[in-house]
Backbone as numpy.savetxt, mean C-alpha at the origin, in Angstrom:
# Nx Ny Nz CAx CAy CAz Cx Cy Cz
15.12 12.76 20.13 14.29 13.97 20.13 15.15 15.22 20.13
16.16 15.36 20.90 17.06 16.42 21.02 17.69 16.63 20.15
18.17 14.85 19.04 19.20 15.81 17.94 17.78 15.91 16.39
16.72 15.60 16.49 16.14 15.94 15.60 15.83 17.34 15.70
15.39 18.20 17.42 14.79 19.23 17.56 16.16 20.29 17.26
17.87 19.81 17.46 18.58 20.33 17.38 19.28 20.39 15.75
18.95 19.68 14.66 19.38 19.20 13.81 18.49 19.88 12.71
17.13 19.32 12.71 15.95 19.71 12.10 15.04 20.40 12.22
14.83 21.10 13.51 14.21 21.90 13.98 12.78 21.70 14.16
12.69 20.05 14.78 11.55 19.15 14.31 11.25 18.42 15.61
10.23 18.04 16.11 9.92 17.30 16.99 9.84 15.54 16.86
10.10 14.65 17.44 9.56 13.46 16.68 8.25 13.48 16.59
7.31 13.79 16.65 6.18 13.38 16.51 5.89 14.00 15.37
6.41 15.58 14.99 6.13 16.59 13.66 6.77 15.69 12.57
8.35 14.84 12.86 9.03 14.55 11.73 8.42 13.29 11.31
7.88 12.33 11.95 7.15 11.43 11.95 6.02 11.73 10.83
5.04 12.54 11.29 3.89 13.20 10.79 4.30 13.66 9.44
5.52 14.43 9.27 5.98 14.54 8.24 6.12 13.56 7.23
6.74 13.03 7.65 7.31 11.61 6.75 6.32 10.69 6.34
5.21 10.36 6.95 3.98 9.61 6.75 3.05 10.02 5.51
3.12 11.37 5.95 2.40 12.47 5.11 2.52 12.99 3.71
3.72 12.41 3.54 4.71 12.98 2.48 3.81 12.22 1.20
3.49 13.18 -0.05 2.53 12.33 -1.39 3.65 11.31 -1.64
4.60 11.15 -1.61 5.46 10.29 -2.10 5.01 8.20 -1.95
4.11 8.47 -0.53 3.45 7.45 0.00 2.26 7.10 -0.99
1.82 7.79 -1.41 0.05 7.57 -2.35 0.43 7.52 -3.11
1.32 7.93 -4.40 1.71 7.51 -5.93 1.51 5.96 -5.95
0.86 5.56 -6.99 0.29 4.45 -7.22 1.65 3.43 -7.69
2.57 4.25 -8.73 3.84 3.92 -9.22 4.74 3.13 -8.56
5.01 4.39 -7.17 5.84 4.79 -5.96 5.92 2.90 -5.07
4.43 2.88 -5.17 3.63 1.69 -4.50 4.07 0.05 -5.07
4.15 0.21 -6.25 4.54 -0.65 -7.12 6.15 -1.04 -6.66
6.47 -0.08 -6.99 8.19 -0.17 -6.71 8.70 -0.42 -5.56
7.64 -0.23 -4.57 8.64 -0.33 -2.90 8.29 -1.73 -2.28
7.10 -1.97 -3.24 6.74 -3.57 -3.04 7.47 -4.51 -3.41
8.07 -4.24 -4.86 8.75 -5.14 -5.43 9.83 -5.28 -5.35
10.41 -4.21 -5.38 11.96 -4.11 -4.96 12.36 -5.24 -3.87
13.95 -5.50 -3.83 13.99 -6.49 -3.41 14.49 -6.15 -1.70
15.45 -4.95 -1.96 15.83 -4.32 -0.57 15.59 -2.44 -0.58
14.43 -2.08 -0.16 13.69 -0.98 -1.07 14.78 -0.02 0.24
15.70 1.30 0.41 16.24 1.85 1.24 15.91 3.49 0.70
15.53 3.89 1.90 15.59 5.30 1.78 16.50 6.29 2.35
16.56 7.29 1.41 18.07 7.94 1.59 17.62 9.75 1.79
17.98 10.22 2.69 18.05 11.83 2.88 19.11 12.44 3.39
19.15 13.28 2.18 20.94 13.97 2.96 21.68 12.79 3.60
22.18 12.61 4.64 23.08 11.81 4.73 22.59 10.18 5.83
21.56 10.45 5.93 20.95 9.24 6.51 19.85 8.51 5.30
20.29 7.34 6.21 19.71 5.84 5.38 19.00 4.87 5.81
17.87 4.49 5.57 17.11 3.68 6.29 16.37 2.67 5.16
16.40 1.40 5.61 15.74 0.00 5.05 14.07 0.41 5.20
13.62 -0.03 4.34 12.07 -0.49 4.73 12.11 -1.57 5.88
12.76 -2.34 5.89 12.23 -3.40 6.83 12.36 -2.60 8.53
13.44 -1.94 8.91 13.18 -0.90 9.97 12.22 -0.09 9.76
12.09 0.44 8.71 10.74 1.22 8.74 9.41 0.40 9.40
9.12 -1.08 8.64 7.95 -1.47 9.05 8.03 -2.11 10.14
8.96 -2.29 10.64 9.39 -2.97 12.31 9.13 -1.27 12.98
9.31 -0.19 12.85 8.55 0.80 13.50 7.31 1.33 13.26
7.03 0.38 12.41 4.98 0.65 11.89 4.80 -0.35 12.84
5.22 -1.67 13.03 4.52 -2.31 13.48 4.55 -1.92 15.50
5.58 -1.79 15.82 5.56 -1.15 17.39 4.82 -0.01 17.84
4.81 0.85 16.41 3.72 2.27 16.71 2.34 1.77 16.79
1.87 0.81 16.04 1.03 0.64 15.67 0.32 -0.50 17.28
1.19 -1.34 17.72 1.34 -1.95 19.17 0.86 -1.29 20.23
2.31 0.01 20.23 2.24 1.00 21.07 0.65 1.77 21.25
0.39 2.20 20.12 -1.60 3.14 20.46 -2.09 2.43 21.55
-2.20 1.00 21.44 -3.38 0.06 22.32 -2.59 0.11 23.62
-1.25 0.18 24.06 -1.26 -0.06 25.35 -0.94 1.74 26.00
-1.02 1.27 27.65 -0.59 2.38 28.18 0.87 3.02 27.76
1.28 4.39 27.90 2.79 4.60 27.62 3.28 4.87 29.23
4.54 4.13 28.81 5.12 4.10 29.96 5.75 5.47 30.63
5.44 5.51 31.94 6.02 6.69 32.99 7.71 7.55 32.32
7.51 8.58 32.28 8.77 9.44 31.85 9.04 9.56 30.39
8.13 8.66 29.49 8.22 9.23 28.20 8.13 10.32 27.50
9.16 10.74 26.66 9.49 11.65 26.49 8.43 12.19 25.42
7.34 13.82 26.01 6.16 14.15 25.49 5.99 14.11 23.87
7.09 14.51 23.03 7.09 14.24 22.10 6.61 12.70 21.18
7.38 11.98 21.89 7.24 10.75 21.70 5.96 10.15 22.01
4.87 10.91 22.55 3.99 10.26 23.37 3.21 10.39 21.97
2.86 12.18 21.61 2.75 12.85 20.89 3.04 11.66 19.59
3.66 11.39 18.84 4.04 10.50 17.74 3.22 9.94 17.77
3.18 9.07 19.04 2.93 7.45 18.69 1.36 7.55 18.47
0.72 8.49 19.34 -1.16 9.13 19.23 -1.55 9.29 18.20
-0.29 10.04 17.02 -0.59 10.46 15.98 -0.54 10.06 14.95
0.01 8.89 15.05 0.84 7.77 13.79 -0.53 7.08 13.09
-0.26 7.42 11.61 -1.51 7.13 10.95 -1.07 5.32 10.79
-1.23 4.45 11.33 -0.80 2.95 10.78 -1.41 2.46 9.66
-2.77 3.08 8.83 -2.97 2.56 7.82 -1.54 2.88 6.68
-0.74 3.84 6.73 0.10 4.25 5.52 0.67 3.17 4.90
1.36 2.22 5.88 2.04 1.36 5.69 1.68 -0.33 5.84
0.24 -0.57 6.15 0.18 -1.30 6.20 -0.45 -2.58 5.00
-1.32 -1.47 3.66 -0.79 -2.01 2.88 0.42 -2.40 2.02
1.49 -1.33 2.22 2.85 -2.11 1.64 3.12 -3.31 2.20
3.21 -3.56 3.46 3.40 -4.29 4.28 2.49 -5.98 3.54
1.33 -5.75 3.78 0.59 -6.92 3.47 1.13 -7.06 2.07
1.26 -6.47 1.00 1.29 -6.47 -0.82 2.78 -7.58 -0.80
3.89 -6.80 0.27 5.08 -7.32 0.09 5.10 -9.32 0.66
4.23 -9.16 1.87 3.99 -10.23 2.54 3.73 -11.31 1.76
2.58 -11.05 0.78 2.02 -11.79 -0.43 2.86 -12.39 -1.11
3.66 -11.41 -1.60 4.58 -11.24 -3.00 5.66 -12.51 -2.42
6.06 -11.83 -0.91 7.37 -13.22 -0.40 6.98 -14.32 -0.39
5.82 -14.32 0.20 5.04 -15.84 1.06 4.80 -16.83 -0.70
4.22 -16.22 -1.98 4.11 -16.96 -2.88 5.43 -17.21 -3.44
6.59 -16.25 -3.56 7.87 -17.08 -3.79 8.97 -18.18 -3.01
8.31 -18.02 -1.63 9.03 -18.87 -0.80 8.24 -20.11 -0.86
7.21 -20.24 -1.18 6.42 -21.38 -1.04 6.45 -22.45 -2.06
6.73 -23.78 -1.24 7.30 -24.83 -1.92 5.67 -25.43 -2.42
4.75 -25.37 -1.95 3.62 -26.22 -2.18 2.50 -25.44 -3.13
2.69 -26.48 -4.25 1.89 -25.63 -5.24 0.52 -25.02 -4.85
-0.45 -26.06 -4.29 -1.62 -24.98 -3.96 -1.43 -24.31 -2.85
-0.73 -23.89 -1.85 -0.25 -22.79 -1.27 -0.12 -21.86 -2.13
0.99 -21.81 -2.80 1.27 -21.24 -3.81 0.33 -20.51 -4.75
-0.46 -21.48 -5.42 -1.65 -21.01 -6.48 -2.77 -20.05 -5.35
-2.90 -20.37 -3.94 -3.52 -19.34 -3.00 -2.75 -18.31 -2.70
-1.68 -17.96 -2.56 -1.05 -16.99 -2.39 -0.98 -15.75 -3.59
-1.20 -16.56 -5.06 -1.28 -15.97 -5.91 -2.60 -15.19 -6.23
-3.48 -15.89 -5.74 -4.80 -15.47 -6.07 -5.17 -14.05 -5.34
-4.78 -14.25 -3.89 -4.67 -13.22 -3.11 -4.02 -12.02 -3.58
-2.81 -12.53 -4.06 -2.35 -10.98 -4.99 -2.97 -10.48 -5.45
-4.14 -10.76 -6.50 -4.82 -10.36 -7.36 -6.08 -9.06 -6.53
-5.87 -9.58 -5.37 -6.88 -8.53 -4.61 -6.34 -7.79 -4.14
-4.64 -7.60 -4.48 -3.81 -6.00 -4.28 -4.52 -4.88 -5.26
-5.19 -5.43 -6.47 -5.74 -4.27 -7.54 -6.53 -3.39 -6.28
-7.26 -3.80 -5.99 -8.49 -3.31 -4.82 -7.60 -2.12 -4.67
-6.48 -2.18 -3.82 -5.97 -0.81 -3.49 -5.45 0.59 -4.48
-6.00 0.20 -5.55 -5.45 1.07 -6.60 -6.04 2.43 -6.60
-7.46 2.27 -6.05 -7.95 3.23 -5.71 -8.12 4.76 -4.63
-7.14 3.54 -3.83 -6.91 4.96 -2.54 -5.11 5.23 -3.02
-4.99 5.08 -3.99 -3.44 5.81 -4.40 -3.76 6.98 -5.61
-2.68 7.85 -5.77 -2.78 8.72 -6.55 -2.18 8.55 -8.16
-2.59 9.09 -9.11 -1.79 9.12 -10.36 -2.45 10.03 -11.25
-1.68 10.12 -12.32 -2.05 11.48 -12.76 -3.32 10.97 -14.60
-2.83 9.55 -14.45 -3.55 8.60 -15.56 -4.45 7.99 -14.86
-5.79 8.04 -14.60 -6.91 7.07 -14.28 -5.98 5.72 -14.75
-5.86 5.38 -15.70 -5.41 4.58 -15.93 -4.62 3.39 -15.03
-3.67 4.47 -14.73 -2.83 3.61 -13.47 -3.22 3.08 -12.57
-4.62 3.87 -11.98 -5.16 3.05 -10.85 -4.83 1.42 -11.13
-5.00 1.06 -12.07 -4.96 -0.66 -12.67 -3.53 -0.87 -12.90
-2.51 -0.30 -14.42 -1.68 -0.42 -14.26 -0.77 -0.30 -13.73
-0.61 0.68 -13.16 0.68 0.39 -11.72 0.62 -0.51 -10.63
-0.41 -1.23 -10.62 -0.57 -2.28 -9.96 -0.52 -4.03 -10.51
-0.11 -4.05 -11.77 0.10 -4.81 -12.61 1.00 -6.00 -11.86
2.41 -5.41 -11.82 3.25 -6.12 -11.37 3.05 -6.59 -9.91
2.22 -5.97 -9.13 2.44 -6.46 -7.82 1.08 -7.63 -7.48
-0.49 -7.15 -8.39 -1.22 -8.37 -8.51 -1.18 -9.30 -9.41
0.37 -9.61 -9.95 -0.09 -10.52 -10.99 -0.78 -10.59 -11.68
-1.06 -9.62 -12.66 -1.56 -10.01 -13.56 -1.32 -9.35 -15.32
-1.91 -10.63 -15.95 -1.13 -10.22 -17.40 -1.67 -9.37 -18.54
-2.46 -7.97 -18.30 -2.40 -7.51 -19.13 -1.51 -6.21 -19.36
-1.71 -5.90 -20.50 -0.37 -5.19 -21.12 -1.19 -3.66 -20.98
-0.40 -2.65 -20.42 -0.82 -1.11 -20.21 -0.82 -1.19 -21.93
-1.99 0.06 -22.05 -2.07 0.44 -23.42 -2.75 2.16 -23.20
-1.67 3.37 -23.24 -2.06 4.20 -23.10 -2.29 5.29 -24.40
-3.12 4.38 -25.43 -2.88 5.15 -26.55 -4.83 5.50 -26.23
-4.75 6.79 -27.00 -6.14 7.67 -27.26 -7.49 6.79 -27.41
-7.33 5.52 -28.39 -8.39 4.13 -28.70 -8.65 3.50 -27.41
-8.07 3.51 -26.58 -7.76 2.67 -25.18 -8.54 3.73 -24.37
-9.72 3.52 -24.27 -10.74 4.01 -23.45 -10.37 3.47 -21.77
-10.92 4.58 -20.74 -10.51 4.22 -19.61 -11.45 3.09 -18.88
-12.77 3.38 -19.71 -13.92 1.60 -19.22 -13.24 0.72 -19.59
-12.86 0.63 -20.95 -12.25 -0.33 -21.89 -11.17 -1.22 -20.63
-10.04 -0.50 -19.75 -9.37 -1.03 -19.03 -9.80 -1.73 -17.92
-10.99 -0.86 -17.50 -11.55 -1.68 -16.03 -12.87 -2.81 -17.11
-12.66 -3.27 -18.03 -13.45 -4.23 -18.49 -12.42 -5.04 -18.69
-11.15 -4.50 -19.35 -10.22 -6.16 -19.67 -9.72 -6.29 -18.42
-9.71 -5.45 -17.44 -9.40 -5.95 -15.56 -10.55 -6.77 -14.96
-11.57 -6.25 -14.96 -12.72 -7.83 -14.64 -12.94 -8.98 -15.68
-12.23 -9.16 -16.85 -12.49 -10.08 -17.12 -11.56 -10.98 -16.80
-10.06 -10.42 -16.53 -9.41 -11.22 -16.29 -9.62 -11.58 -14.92
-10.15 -11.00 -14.09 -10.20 -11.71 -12.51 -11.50 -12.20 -12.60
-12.69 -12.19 -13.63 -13.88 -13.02 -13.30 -12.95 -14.70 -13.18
-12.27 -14.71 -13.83 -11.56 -16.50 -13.88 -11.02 -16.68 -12.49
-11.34 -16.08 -11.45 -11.13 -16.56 -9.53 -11.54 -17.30 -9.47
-11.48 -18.17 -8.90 -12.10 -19.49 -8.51 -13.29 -18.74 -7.66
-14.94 -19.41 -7.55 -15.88 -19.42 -7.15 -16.01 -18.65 -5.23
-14.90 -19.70 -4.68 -14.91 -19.34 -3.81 -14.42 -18.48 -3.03
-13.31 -17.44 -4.10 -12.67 -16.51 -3.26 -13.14 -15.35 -3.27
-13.59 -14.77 -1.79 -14.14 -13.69 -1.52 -13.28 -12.44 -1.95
-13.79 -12.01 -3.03 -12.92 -10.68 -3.80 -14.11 -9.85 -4.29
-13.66 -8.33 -3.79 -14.87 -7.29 -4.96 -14.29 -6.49 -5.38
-13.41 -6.99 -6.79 -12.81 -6.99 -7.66 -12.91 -4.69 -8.36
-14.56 -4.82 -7.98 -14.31 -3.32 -8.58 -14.35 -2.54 -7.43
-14.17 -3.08 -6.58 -14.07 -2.16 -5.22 -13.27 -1.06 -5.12
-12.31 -1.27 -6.21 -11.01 0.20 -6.10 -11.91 0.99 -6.90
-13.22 1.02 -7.77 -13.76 2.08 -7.92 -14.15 2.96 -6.85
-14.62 2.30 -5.88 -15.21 3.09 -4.92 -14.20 3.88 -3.96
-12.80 2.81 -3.93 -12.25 3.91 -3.06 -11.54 5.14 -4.17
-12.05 5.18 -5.33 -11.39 6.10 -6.27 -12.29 7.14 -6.37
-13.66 6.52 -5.92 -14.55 7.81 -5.75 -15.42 7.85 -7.05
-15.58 6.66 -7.60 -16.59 6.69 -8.81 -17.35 6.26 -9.14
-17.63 5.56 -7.60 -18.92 4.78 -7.53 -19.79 4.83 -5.87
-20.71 4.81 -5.96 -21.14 4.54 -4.34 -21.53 3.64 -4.20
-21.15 3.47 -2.46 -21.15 2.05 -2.07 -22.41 1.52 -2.36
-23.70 2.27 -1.92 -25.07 1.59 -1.75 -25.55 1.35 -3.39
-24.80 2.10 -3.85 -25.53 1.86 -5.40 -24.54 0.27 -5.84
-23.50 0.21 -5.58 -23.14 -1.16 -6.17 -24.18 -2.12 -5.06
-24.35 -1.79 -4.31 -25.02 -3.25 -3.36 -26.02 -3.56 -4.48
-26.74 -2.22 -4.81 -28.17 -2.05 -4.97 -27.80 -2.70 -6.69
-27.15 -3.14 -7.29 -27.19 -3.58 -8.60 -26.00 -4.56 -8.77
């Protein structure tokens, strides 16, 4: 706290807030890449930090809310941990989880389930940002598995994409609970009660 407030002129809980906050987190692209990557590290001025410390301090902040804080903690810090949004990171977290658990896995239908599940990373395409409707789908390509090819030419209507995206996930098997156009809604282009209602 002292060498951030002395260094940066920042509190932990502000630099925290900062860093969470930052659009760099919602790029749909951004999302793609920190998933896949194999050792994703972030670099500022002269400090360096792993994702995997990063999400080993999502996951303790995220710990930390539910219990009491302990006697003499330092107010700042208290401050942070109250304020720590834990959704930011916790889809990277799950997308990457997916992505390992189906390459480490020796047993094919493990495997073929692990894969399927990817496919319901599209879902999140919607609460990320991009500057192509488009992307909502394709920048998420690589991380749900799946094989169609971006086509951002003028003929390539933006229904046109969320139609060759449900057709390729109508082929889920029966029983897996997926609502496939659900990233419309968190994109804001559909309402909820009206999809129930049809």
């Amino acid at each position: 706290s002292c060498h951030l407030s002395h260094h940066l002129g920042v509190t932990v809980g502000s630099a925290i807030d900062l860093f969470c906050c930052l659009t760099y987190w919602k790029r749909a692209w951004i999302f793609q890449e920190v998933v896949l990557a194999r050792r994703p590290v972030f670099i500022y001025r002269t400090l360096l930090m792993e994702l995997n410390t990063l999400l080993h301090a999502h996951s303790w902040l995220s710990a930390a809310q539910v219990q009491p804080t302990p006697e003499g903690t330092d107010q700042s810090v208290r401050d942070a941990i109250d304020e720590f949004d834990a959704a930011i990171f916790l889809s990277i977290n799950w997308a990457r989880t997916l992505v390992g658990a189906e390459k480490a896995s020796e047993d094919v239908k493990l495997r073929k389930e692990h894969q399927m599940a990817r496919r319901a990373i599209v879902s999140t395409g919607g609460t990320l940002e991009a500057r192509d409707p488009k992307d909502h789908v394709y920048a998420l390509l690589g991380v749900a598995d799946l094989k169609l090819k971006p086509d951002y030419s003028p003929e390539k209507s933006l229904e046109s994409v969320y139609i060759d995206l449900c057709a390729e996930l109508i082929d889920l098997p029966s029983d897996f609970s997926f609502e496939f156009l659900f990233f419309l809604y968190h994109a804001g282009l559909a309402m909820q009660d009206e999809l129930e209602q049809s």
